[in-house]
C-alpha positions as a Markdown table, in Angstrom:
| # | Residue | x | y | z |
|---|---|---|---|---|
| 1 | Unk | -88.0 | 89.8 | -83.5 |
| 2 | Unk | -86.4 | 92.1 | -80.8 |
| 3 | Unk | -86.8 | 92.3 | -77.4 |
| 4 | Unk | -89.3 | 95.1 | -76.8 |
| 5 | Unk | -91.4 | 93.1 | -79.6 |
| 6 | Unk | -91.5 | 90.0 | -77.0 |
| 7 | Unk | -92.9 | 92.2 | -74.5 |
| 8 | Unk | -95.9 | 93.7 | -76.6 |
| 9 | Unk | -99.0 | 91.6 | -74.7 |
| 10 | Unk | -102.5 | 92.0 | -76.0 |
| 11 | Unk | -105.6 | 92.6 | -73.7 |
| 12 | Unk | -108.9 | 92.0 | -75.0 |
| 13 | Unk | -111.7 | 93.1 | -73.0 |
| 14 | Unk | -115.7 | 91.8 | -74.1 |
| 15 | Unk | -119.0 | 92.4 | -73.2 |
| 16 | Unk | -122.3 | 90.4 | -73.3 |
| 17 | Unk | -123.2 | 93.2 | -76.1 |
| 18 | Unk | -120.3 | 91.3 | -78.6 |
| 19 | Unk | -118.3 | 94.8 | -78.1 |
| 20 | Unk | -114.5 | 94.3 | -77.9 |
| 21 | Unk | -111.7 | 95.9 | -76.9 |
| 22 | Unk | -108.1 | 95.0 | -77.6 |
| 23 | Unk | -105.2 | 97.1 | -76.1 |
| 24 | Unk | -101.5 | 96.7 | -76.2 |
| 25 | Unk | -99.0 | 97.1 | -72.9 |
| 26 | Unk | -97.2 | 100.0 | -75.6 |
| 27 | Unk | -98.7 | 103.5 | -74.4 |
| 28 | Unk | -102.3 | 101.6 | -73.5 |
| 29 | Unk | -103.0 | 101.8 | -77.2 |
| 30 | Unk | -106.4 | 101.5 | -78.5 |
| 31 | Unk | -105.7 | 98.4 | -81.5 |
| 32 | Unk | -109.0 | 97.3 | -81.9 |
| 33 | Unk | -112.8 | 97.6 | -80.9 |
| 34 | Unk | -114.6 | 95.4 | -82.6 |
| 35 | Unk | -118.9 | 96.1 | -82.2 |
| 36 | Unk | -122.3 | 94.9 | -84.4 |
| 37 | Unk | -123.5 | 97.6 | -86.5 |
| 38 | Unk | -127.3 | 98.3 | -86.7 |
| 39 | Unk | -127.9 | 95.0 | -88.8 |
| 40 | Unk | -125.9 | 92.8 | -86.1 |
| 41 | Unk | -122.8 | 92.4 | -88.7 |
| 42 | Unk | -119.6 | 92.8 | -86.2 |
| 43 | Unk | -116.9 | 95.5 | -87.8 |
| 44 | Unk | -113.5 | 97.1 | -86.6 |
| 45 | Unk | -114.1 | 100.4 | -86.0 |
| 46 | Unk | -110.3 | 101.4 | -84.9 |
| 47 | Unk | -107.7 | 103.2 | -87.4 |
| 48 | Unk | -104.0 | 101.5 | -86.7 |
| 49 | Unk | -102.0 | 98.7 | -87.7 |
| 50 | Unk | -102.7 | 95.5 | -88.4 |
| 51 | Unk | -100.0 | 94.2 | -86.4 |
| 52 | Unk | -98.8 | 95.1 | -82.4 |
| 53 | Unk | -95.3 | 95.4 | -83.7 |
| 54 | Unk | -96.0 | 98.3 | -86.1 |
| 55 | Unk | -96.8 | 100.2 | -83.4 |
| 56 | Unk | -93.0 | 100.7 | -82.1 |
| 57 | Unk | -92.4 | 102.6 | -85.5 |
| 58 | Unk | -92.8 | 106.3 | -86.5 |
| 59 | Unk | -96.8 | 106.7 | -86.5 |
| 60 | Unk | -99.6 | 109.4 | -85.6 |
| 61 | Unk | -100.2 | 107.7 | -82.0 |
| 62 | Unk | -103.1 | 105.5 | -83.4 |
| 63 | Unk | -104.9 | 104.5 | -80.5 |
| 64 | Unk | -103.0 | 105.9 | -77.6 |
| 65 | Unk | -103.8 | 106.7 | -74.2 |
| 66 | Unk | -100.9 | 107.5 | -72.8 |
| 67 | Unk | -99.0 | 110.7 | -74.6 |
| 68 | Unk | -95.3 | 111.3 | -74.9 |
| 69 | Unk | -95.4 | 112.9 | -71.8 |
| 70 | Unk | -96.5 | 110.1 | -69.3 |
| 71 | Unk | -94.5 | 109.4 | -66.4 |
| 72 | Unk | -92.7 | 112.6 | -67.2 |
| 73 | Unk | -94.6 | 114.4 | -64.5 |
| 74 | Unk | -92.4 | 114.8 | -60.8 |
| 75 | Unk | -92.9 | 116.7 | -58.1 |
| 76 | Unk | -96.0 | 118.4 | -59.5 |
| 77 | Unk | -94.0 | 120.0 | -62.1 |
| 78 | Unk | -94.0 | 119.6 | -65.9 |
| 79 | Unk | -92.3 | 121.7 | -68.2 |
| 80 | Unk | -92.6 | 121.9 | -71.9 |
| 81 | Unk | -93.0 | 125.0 | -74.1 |
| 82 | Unk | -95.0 | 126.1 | -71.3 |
| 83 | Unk | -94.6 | 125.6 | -67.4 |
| 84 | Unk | -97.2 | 123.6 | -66.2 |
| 85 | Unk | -98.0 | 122.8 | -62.1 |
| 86 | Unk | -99.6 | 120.0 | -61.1 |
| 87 | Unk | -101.6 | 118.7 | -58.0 |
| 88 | Unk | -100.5 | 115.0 | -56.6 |
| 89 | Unk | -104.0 | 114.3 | -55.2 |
């Protein structure tokens, strides 16, 4: 296991509804939200991995939040492709 696999933490967040959401520290990814269907049976409804750690390889950003370009964003200024300007508000 390396290092940035230690760090991985899981947050899972419930309701009184039995809805759950589980997120990992990587991007604020999306691995799970678990909710009862019309017939009360509880189901995964979430396309990833089955494991946090598979989430630090090459994938289609299942789940994520946070896009390759957070944090990337000083002074109100982004560039890409395109220039981009940005209120800090």
């Amino acid at each position: 296991m390396n290092g940035l696999t230690q760090k991985i933490k899981t947050y899972t967040l419930v309701n009184d509804a039995r809805i759950s959401i589980e997120i990992i520290n990587l991007g604020s990814i999306i691995t799970s939200i678990k909710t009862p269907d019309r017939n009360g049976s509880v189901e995964d409804i979430v396309l990833g991995f089955g494991r946090p750690e598979q989430y630090l390889g090459t994938h289609p950003y299942f789940g994520a939040i946070l896009g390759w370009f957070a944090d990337r964003i000083a002074h109100e200024i982004f560039t890409s492709e395109t220039f981009f300007r940005f209120s800090l508000k």
